[in-house]
N, CA, C and O of each residue as an XYZ file, in Angstrom:
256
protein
N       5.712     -2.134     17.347
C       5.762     -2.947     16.149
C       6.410     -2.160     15.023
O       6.709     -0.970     14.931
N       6.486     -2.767     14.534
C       7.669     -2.530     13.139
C       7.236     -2.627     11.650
O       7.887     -2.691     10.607
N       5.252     -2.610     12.053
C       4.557     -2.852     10.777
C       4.402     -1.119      9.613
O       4.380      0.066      9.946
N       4.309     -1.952      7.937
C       4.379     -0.689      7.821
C       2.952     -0.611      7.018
O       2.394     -1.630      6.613
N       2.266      1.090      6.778
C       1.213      1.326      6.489
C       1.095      1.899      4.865
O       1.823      2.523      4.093
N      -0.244      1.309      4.837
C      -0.274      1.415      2.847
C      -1.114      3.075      2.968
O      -1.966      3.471      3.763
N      -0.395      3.798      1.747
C      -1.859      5.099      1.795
C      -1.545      5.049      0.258
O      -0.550      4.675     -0.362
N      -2.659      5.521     -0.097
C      -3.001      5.836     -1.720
C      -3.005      7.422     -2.040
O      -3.818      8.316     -1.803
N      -1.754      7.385     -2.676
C      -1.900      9.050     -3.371
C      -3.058      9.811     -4.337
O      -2.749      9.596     -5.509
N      -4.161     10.544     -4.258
C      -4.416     10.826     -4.976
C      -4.459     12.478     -4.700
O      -4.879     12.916     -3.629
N      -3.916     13.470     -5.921
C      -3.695     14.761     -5.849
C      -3.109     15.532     -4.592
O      -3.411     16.591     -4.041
N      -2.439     14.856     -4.436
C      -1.507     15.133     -3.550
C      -1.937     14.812     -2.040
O      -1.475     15.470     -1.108
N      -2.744     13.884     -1.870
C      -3.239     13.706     -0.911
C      -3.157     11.886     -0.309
O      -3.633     10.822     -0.704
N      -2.378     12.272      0.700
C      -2.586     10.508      1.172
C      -4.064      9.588      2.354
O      -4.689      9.809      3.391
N      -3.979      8.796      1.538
C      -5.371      7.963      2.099
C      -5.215      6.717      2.396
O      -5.161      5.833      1.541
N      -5.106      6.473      3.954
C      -4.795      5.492      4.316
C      -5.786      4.239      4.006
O      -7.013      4.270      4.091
N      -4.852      2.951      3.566
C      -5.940      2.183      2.935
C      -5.529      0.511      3.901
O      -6.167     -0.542      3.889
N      -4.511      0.787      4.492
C      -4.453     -0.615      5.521
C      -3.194     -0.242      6.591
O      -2.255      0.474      6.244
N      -3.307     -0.810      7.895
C      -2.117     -0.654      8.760
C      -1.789     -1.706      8.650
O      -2.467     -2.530      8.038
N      -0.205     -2.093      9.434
C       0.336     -3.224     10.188
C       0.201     -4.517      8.570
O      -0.278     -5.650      8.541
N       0.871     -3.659      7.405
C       1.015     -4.666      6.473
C       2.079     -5.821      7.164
O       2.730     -5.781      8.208
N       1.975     -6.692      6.277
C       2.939     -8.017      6.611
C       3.492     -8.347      5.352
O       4.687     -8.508      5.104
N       2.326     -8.453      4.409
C       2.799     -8.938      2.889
C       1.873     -8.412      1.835
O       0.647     -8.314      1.792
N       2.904     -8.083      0.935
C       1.952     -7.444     -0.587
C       2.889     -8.182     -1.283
O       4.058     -8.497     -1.063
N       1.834     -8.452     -2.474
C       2.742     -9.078     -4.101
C       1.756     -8.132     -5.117
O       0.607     -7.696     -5.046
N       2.774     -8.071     -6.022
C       2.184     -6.978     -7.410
C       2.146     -7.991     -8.696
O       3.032     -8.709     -9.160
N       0.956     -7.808     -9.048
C       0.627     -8.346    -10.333
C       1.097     -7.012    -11.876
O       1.921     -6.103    -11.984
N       0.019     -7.615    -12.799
C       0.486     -6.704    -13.730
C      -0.087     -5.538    -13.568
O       0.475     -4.576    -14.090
N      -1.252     -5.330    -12.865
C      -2.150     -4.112    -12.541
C      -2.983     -3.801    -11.253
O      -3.828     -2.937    -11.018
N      -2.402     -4.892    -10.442
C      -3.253     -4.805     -9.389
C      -2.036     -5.204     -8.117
O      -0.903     -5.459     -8.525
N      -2.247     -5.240     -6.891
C      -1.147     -5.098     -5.761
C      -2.297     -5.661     -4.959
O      -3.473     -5.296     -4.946
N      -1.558     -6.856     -4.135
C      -2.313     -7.266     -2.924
C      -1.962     -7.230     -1.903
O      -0.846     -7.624     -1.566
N      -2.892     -6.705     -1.058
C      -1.472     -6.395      0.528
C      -2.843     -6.705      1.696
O      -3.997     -6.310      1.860
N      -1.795     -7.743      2.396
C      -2.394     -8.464      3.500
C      -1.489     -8.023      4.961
O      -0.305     -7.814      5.227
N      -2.739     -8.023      5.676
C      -2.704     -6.891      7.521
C      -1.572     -8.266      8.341
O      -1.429     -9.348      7.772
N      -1.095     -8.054      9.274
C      -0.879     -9.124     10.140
C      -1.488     -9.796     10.853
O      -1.152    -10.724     11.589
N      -3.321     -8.887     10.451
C      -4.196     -9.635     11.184
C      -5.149    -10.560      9.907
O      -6.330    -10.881     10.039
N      -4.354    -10.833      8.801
C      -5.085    -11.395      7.867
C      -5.831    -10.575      6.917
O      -5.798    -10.772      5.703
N      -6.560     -9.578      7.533
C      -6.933     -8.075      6.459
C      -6.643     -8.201      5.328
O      -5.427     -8.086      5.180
N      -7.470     -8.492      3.919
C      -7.033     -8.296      2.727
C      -7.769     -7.165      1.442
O      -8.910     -7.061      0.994
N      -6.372     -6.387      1.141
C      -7.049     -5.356      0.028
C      -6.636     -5.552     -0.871
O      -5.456     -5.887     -0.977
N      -7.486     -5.416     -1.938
C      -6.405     -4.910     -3.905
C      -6.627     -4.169     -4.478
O      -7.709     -3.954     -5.025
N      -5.605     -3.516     -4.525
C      -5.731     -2.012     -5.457
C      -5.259     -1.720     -6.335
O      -4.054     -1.466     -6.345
N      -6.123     -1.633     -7.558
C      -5.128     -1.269     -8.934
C      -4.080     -0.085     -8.992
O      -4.205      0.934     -9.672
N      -3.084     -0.383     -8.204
C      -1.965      0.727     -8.284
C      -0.459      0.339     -8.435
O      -0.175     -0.844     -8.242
N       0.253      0.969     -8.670
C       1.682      0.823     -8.461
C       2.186      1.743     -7.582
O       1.550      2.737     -7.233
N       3.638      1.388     -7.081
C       4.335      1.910     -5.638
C       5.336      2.802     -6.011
O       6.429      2.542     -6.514
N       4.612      4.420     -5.564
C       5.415      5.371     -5.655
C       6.305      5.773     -5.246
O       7.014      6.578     -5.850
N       6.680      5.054     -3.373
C       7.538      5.039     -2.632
C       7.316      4.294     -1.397
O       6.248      3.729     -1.161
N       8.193      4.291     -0.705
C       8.672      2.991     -0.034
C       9.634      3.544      0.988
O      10.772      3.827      0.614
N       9.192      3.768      2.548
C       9.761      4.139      3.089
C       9.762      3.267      4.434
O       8.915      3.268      5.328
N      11.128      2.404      4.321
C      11.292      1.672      5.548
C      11.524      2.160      7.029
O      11.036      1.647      8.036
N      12.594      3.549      6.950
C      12.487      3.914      8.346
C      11.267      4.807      9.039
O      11.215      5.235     10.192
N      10.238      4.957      7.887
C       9.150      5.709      8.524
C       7.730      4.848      8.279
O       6.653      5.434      8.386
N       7.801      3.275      7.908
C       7.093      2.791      7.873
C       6.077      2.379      7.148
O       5.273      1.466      7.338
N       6.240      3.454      5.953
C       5.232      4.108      5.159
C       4.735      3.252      3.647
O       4.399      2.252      4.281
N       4.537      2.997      2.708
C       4.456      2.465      1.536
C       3.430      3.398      1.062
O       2.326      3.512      1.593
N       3.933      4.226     -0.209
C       2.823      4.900     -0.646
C       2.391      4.354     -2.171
O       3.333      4.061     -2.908
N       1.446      4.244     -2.535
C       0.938      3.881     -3.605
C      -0.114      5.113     -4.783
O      -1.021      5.889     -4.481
N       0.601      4.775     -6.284
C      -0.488      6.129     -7.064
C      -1.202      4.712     -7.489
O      -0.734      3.573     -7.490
N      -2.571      5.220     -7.869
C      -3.742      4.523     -8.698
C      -2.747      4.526    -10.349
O      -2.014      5.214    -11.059
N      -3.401      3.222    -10.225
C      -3.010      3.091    -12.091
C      -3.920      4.257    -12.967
O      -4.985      4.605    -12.456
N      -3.523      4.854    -14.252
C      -4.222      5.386    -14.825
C      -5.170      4.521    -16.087
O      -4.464      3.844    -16.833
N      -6.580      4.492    -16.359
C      -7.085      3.918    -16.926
C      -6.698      3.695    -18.553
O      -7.378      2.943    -19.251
């Protein structure tokens, strides 16, 4: 499969927070990203990077 996986940066550290995304939409402070198995998370963050040939989507936490 060709799905790609969300991790959350914090201090230099990645934390995987869903596999086998299908679909995320970004609000003004929050990001919703749904599994291909329906799986749904939201995380107040924005997208630090975005890596299609390795599958990857990394996300930092918003700062308060």
């Amino acid at each position: 499969m060709c799905d790609s996986s969300a991790y959350l940066l914090t201090k230099d550290k990645e934390t995987l927070l869903l596999e086998h995304i299908d679909f995320f939409e970004s609000s003004e402070n929050e990001i919703r990203l749904v599994s291909i198995f329906g799986e749904e998370k939201n995380i107040k963050a924005k997208i630090k990077t975005l890596s299609l040939l390795d599958h990857k989507i990394i996300f930092e936490p918003l700062s308060d």
